[in-house]
PDB file with SEQRES, HELIX, SHEET and CRYST1 records, atoms N, CA, C and O in Angstrom:
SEQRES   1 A   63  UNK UNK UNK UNK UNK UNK UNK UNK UNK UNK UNK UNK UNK          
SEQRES   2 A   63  UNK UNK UNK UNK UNK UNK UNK UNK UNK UNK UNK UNK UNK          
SEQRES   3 A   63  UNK UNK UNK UNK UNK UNK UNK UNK UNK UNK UNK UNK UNK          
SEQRES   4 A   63  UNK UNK UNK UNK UNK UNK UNK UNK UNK UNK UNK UNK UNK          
SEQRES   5 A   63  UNK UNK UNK UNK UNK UNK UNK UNK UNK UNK UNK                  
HELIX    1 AA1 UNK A   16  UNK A   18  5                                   3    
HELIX    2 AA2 UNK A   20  UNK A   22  5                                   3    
HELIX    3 AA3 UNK A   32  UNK A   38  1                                   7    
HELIX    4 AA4 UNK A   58  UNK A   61  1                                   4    
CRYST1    1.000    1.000    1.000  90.00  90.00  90.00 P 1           1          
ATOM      1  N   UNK A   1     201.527-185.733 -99.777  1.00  0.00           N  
ATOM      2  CA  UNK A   1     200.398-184.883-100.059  1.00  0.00           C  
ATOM      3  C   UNK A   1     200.414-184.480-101.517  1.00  0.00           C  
ATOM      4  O   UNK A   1     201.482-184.471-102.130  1.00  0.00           O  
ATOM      5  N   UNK A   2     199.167-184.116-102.152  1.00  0.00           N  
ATOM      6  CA  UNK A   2     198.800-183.968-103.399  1.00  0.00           C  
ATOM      7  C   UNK A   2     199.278-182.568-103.622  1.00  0.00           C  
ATOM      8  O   UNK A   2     199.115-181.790-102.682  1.00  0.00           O  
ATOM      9  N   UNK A   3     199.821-182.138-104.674  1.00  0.00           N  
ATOM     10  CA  UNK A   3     199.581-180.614-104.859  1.00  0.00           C  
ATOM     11  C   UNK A   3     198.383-179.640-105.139  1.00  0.00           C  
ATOM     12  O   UNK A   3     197.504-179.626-106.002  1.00  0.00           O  
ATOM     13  N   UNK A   4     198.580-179.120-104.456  1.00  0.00           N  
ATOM     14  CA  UNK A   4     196.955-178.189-104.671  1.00  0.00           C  
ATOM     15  C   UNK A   4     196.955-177.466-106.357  1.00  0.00           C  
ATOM     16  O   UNK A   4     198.050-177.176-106.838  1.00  0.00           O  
ATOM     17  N   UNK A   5     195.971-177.272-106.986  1.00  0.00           N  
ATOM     18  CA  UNK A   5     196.043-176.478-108.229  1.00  0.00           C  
ATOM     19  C   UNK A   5     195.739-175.332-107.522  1.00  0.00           C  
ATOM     20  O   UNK A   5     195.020-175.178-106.534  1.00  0.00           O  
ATOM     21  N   UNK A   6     196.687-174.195-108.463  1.00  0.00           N  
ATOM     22  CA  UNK A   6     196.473-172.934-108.240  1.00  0.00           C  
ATOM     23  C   UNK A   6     195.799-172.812-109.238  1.00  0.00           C  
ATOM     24  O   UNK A   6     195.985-173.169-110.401  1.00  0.00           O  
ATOM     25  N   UNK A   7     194.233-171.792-108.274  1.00  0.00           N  
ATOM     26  CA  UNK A   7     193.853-171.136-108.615  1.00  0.00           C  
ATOM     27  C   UNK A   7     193.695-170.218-109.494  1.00  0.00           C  
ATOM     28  O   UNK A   7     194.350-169.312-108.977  1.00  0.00           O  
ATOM     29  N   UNK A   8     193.197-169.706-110.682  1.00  0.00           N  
ATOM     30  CA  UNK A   8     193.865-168.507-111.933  1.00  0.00           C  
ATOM     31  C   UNK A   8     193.537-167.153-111.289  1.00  0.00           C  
ATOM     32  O   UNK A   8     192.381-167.218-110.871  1.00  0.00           O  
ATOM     33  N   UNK A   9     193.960-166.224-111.095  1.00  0.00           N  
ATOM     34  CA  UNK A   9     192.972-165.419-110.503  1.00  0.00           C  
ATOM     35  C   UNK A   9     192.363-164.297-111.738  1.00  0.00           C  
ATOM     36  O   UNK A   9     192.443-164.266-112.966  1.00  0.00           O  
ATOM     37  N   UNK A  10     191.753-163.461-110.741  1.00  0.00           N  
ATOM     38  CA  UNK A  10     190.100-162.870-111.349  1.00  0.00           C  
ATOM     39  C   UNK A  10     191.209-161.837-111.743  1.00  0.00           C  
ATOM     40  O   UNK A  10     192.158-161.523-111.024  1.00  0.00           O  
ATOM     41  N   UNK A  11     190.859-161.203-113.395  1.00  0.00           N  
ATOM     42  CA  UNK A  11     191.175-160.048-113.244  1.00  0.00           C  
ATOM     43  C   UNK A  11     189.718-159.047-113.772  1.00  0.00           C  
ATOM     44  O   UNK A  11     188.931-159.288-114.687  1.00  0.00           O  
ATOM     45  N   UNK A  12     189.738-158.172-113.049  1.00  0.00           N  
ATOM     46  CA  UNK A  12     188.590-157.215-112.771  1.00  0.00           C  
ATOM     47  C   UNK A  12     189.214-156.313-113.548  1.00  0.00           C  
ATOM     48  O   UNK A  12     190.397-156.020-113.374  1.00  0.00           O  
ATOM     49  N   UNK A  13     188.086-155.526-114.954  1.00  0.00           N  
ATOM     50  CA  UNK A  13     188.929-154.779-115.381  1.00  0.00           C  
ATOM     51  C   UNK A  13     187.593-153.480-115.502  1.00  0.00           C  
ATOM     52  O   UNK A  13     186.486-153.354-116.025  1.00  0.00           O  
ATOM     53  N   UNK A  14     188.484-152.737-114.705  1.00  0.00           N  
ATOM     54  CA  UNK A  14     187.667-151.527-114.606  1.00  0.00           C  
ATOM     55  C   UNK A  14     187.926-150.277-115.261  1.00  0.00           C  
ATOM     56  O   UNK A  14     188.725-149.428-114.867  1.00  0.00           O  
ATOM     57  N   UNK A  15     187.032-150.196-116.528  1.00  0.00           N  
ATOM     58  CA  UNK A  15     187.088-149.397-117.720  1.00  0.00           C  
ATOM     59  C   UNK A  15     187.546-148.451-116.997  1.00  0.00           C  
ATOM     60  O   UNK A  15     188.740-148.166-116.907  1.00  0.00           O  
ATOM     61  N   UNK A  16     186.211-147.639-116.164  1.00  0.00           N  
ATOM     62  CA  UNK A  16     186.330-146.208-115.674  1.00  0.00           C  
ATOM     63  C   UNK A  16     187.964-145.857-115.125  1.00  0.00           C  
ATOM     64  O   UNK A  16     188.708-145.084-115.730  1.00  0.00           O  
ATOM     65  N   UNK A  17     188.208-146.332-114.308  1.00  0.00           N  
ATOM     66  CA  UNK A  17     190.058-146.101-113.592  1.00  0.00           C  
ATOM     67  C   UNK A  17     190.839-146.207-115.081  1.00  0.00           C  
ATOM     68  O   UNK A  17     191.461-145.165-115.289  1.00  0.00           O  
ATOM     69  N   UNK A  18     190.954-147.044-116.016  1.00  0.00           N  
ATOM     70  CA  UNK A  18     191.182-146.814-116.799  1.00  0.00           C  
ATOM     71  C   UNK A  18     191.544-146.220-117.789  1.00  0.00           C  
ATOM     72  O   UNK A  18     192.578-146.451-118.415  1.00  0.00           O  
ATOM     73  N   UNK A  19     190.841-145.504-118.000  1.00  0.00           N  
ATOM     74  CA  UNK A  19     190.026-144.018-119.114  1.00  0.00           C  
ATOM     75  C   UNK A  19     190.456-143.265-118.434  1.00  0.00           C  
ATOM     76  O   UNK A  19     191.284-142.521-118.959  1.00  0.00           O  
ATOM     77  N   UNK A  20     190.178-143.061-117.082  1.00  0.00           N  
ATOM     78  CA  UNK A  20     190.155-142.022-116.168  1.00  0.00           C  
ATOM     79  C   UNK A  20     190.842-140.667-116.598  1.00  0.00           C  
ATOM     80  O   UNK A  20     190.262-139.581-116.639  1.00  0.00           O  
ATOM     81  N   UNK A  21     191.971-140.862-116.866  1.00  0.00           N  
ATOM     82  CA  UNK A  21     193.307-140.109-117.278  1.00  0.00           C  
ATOM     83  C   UNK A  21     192.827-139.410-118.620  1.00  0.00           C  
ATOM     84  O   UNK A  21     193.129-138.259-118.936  1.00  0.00           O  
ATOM     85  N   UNK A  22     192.217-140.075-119.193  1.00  0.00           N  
ATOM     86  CA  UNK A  22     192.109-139.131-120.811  1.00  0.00           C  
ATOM     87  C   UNK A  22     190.874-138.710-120.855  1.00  0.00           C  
ATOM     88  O   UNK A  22     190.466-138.200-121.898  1.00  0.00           O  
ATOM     89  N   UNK A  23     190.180-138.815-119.932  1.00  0.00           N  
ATOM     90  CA  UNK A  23     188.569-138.252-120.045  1.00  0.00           C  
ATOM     91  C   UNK A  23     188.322-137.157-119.131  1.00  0.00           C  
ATOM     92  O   UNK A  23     187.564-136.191-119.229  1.00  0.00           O  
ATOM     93  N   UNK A  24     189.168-137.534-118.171  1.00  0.00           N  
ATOM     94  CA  UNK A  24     188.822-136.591-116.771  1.00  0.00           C  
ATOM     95  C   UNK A  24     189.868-135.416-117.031  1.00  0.00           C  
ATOM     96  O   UNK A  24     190.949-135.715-116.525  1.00  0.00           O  
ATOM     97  N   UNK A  25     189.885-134.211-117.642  1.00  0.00           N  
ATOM     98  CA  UNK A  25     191.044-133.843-117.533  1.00  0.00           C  
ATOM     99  C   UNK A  25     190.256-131.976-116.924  1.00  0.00           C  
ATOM    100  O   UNK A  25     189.051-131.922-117.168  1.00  0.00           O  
ATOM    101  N   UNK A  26     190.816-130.701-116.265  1.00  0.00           N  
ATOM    102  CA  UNK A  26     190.818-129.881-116.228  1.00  0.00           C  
ATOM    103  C   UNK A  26     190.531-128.623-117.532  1.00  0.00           C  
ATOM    104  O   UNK A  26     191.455-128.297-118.276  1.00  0.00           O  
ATOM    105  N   UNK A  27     189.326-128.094-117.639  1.00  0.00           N  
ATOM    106  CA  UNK A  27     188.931-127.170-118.518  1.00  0.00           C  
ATOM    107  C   UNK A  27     188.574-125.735-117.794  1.00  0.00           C  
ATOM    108  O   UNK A  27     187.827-125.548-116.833  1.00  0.00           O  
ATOM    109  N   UNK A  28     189.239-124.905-118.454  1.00  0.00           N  
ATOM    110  CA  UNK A  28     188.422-123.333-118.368  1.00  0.00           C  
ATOM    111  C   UNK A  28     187.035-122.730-118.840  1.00  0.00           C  
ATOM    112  O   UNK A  28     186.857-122.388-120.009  1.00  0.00           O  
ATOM    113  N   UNK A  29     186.299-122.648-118.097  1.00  0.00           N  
ATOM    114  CA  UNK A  29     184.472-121.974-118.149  1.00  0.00           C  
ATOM    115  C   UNK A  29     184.647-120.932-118.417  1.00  0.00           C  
ATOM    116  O   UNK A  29     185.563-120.277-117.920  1.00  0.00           O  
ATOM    117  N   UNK A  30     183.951-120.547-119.145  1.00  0.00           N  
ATOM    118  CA  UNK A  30     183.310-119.249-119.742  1.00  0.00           C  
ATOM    119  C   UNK A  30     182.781-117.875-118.300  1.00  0.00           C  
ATOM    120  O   UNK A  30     182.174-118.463-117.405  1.00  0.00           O  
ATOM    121  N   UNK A  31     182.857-117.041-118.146  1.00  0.00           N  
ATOM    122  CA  UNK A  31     182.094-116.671-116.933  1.00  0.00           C  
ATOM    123  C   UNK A  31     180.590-116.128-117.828  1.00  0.00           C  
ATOM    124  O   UNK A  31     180.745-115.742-118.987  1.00  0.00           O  
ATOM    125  N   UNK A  32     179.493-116.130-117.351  1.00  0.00           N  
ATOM    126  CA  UNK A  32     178.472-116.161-118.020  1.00  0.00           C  
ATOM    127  C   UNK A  32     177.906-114.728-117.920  1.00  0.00           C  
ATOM    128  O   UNK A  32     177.277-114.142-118.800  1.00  0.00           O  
ATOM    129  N   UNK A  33     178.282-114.202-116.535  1.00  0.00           N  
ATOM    130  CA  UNK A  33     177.727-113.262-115.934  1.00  0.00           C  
ATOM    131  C   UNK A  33     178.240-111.870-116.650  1.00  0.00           C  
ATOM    132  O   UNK A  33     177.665-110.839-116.999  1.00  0.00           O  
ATOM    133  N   UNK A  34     179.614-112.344-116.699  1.00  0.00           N  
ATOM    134  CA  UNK A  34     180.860-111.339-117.678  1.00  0.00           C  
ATOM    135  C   UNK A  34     180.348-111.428-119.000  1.00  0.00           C  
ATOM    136  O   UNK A  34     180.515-110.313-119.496  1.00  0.00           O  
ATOM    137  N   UNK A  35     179.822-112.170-119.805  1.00  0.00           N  
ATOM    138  CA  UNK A  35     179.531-112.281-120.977  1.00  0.00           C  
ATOM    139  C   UNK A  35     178.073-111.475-121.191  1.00  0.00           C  
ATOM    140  O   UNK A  35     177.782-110.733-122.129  1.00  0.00           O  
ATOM    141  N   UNK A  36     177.400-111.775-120.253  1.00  0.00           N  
ATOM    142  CA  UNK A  36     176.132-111.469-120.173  1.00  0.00           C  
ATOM    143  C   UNK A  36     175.649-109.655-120.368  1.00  0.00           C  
ATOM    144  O   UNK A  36     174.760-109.049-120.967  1.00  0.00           O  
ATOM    145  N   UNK A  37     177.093-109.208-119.271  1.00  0.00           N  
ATOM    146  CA  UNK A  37     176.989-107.965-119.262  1.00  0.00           C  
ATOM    147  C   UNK A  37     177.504-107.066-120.444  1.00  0.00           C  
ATOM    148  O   UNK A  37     177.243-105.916-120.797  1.00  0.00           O  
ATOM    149  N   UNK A  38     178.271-107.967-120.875  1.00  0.00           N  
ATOM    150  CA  UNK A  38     179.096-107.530-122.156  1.00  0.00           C  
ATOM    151  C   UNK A  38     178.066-107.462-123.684  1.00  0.00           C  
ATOM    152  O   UNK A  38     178.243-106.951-124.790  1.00  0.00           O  
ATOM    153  N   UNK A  39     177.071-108.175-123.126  1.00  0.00           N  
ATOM    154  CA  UNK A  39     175.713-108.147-124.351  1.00  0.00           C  
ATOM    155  C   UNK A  39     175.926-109.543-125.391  1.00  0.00           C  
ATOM    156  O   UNK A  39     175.513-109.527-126.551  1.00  0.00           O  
ATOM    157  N   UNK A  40     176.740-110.919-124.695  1.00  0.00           N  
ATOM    158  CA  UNK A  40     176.698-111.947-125.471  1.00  0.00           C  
ATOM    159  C   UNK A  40     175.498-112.462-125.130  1.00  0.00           C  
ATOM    160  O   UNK A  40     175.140-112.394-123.955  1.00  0.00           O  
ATOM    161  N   UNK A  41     174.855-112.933-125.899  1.00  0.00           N  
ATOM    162  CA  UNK A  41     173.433-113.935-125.956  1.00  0.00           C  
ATOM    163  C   UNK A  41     173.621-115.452-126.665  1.00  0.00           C  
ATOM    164  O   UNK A  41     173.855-115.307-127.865  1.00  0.00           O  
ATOM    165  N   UNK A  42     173.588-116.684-126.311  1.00  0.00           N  
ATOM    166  CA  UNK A  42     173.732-117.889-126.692  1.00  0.00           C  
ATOM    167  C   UNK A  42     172.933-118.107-128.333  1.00  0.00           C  
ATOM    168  O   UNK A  42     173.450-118.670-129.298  1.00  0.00           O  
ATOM    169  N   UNK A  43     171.835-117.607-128.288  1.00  0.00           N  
ATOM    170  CA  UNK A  43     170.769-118.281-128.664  1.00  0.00           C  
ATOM    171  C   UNK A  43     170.181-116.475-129.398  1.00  0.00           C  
ATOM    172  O   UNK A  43     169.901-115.609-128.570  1.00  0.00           O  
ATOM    173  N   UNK A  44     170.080-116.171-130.790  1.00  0.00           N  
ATOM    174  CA  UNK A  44     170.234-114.828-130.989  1.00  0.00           C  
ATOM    175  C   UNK A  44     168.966-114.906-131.028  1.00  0.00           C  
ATOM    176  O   UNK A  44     168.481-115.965-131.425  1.00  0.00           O  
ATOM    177  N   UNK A  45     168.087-113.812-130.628  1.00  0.00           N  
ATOM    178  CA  UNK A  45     166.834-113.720-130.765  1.00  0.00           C  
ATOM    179  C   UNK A  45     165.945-113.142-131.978  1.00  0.00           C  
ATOM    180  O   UNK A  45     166.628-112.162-132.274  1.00  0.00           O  
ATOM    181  N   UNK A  46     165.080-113.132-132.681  1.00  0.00           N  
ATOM    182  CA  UNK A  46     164.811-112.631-133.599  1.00  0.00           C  
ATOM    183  C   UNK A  46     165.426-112.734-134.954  1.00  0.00           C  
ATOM    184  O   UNK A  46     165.855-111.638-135.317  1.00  0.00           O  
ATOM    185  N   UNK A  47     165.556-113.407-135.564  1.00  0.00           N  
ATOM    186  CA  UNK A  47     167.033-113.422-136.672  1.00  0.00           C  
ATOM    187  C   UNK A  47     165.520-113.674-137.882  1.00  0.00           C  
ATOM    188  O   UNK A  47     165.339-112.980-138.882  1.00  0.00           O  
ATOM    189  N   UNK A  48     164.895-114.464-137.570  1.00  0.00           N  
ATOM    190  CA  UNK A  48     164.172-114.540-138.871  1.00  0.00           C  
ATOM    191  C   UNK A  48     162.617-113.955-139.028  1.00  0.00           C  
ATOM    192  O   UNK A  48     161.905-113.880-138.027  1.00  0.00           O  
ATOM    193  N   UNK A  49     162.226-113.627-140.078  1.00  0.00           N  
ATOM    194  CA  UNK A  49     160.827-112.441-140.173  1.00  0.00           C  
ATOM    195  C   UNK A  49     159.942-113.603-140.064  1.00  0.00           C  
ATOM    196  O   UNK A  49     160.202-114.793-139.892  1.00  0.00           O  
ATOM    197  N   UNK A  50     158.735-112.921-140.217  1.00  0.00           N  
ATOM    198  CA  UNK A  50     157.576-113.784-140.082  1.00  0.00           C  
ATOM    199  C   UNK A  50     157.147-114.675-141.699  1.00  0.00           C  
ATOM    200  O   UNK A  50     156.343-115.550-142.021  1.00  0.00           O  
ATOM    201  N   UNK A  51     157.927-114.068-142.214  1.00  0.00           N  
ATOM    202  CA  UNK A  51     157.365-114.828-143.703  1.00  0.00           C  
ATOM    203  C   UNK A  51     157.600-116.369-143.614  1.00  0.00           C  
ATOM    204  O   UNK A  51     156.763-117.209-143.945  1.00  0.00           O  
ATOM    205  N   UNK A  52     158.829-116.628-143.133  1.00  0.00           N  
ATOM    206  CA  UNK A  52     159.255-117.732-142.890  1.00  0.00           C  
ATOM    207  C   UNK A  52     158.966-119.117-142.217  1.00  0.00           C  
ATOM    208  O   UNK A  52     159.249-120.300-142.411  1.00  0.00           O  
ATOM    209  N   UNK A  53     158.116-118.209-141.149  1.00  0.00           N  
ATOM    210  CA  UNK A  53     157.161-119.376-140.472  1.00  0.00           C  
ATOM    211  C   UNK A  53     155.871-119.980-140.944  1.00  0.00           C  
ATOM    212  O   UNK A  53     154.988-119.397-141.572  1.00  0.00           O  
ATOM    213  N   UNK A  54     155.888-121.351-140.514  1.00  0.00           N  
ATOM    214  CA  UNK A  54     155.112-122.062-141.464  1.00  0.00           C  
ATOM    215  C   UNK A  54     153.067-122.077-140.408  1.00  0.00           C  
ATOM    216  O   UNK A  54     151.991-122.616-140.668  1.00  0.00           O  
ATOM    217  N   UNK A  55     153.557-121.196-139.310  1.00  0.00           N  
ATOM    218  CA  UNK A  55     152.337-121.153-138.849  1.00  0.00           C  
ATOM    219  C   UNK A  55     152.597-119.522-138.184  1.00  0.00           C  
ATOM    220  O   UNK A  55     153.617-119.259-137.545  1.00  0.00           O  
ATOM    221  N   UNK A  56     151.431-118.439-138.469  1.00  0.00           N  
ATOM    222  CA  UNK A  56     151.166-117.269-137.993  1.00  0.00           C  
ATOM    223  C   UNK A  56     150.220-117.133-137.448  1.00  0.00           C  
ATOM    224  O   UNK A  56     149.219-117.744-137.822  1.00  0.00           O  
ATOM    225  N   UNK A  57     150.188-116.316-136.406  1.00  0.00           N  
ATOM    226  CA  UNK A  57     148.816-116.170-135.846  1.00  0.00           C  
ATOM    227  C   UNK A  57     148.217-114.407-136.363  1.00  0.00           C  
ATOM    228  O   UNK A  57     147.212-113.840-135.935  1.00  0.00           O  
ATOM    229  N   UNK A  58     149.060-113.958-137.221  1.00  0.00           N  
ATOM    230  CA  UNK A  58     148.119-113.463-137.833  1.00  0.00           C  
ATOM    231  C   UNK A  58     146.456-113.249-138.757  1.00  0.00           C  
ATOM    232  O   UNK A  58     145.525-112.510-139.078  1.00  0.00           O  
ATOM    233  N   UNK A  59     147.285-114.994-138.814  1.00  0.00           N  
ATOM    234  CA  UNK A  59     146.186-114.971-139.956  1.00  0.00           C  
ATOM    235  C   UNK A  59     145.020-115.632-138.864  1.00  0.00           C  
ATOM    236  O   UNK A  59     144.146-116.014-139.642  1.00  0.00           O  
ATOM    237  N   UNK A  60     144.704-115.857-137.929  1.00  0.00           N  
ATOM    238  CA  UNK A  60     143.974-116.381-137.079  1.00  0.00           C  
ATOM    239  C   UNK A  60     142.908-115.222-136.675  1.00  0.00           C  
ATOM    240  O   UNK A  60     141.736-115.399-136.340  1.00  0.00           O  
ATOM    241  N   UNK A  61     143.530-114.129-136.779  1.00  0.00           N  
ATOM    242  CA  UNK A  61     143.379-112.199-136.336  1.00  0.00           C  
ATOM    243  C   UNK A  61     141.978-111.859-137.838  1.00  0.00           C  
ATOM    244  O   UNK A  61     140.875-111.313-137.838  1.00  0.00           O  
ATOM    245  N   UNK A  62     142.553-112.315-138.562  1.00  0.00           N  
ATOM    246  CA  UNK A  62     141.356-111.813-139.980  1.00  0.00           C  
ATOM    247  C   UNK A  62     140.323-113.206-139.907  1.00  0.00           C  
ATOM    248  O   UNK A  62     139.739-113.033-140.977  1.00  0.00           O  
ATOM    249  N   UNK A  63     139.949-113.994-139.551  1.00  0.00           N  
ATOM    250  CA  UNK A  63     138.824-114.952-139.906  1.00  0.00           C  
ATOM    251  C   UNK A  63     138.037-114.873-138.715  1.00  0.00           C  
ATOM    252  O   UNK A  63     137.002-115.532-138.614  1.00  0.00           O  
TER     253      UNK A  63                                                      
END                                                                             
């Protein structure tokens, strides 16, 4: 009998399992609710006057 050729086999390479380890890792959240009450705001409101804007609706008020 002939010898059979072996086959090469498949290698499947799966990034994600991979990576897994250095991407996926455990972080501490902020509590929002605690912050909230404490008077932190993300996003500060009001910081710049009206001079600054390049459209007012004041001036919509006089014509």
């Amino acid at each position: 009998m002939a010898k059979q050729k072996q086959q090469p086999e498949v290698v499947i390479n799966n990034f994600v399992a991979k990576h897994m380890h250095e991407v996926n890792k455990s972080q501490v959240f902020v509590d929002r609710k605690k912050n909230a009450k404490r008077g932190y705001s993300k996003h500060k409101q009001g910081r710049y006057s009206d001079d600054y804007r390049p459209f007012s609706f004041f001036a919509l008020n006089f014509i």
